[in-house]
C-alpha positions as CSV (number, residue, x, y, z in Angstrom):
1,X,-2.0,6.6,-18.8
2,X,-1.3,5.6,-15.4
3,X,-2.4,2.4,-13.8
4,X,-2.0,0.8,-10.6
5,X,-2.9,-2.6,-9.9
6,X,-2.9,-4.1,-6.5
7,X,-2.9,-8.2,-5.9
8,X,-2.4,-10.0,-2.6
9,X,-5.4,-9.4,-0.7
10,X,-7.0,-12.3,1.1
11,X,-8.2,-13.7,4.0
12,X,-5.9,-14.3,7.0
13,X,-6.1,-15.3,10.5
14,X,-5.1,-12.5,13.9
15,X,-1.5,-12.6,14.3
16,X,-1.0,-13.5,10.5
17,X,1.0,-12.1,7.8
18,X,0.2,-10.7,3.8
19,X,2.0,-9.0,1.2
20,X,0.5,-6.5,-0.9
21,X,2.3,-5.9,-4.1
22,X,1.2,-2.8,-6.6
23,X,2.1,-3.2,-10.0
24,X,2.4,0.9,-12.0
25,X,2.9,1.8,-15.6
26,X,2.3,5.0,-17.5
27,X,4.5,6.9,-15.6
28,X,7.9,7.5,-14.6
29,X,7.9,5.1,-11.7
30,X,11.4,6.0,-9.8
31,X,11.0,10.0,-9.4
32,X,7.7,9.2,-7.5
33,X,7.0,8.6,-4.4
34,X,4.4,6.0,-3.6
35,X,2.0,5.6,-0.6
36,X,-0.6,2.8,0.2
37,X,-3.8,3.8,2.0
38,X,-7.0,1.7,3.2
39,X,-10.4,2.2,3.7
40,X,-12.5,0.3,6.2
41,X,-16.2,-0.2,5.8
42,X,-18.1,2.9,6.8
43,X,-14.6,5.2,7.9
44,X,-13.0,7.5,5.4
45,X,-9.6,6.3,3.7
46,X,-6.6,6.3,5.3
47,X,-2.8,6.9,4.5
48,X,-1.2,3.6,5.7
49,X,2.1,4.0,4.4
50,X,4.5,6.0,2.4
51,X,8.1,6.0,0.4
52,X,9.7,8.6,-1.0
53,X,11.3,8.4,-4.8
54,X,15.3,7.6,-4.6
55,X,17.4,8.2,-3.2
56,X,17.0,7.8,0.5
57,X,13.4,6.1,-0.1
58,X,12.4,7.7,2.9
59,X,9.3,6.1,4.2
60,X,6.4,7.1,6.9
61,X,3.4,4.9,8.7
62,X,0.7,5.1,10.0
63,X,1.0,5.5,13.8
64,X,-1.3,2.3,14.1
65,X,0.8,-0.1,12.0
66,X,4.3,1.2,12.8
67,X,6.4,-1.7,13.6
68,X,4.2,-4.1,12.0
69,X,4.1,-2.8,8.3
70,X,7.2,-2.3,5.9
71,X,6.5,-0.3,2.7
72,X,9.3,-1.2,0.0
73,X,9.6,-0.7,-3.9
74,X,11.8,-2.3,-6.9
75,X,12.3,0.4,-8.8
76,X,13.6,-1.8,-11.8
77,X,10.1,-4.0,-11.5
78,X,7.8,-0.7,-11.1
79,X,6.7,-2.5,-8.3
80,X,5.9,-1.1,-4.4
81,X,5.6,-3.6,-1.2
82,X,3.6,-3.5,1.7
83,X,4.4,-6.4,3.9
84,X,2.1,-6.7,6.7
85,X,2.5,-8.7,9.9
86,X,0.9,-9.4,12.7
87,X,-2.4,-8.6,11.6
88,X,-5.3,-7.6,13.6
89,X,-9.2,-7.5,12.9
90,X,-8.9,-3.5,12.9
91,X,-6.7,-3.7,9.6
92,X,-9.5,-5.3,7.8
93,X,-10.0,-2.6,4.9
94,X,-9.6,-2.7,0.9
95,X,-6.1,-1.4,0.6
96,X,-5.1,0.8,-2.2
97,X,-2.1,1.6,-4.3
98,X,-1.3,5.5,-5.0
99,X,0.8,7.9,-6.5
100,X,0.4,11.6,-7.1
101,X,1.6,13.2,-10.5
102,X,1.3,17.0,-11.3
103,X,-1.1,17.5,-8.3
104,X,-3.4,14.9,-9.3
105,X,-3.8,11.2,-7.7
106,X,-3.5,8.0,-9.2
107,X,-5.4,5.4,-7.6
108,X,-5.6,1.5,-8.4
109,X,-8.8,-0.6,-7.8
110,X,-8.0,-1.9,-4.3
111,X,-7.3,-5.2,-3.1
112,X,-9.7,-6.8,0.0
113,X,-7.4,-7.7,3.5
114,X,-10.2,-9.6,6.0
115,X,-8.4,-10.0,9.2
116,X,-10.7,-12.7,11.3
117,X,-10.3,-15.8,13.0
């Protein structure tokens, strides 16, 4: 059974930094890659970031947080990173933890990010 469980969520001021962490089991964690996506109050969800399985962990963003996120993943943890800095109010969104096995998604519950001053 795969299961995906996002922590690190929280309030934070403009300018300001959080890490996401996503925590996956019930799977083979290293031949997948893994992708974070958000969803903002009344807007459809989003792909934020992405990283490919290794080798090469090839990753991709989001043309609005390019420069300002970094995707990562311990392979040895089952664990996949999204660092996220210099905030604004327009990232405010639940963020969510995802994988896709045999043509079907896997999605955690989603952890809250309020940007706001």
């Amino acid at each position: 059974q795969v299961l995906l469980v996002e922590s690190g969520g929280g309030l934070v001021q403009p300018g300001g930094s959080l890490r996401l962490s996503c925590a996956a089991s019930g799977f083979t964690f290293s031949i997948y890659g893994m992708t974070w996506y958000r969803q903002a109050p009344g807007k459809e969800r989003e792909l934020v970031a992405s990283i490919s399985a290794a080798p090469g962990r090839i990753t991709n963003y989001a043309d609005s947080v390019k420069g300002r996120f970094t995707i990562s993943r311990d392979n040895g943890k089952k664990m996949v990173y999204l660092q996220m800095n210099s905030l604004k109010p327009e990232d405010t969104a639940v963020y969510y933890c995802s994988v896709l096995i045999n043509s079907l998604r896997n999605w955690g519950r989603g952890t809250q990010v309020t940007v706001s001053s």
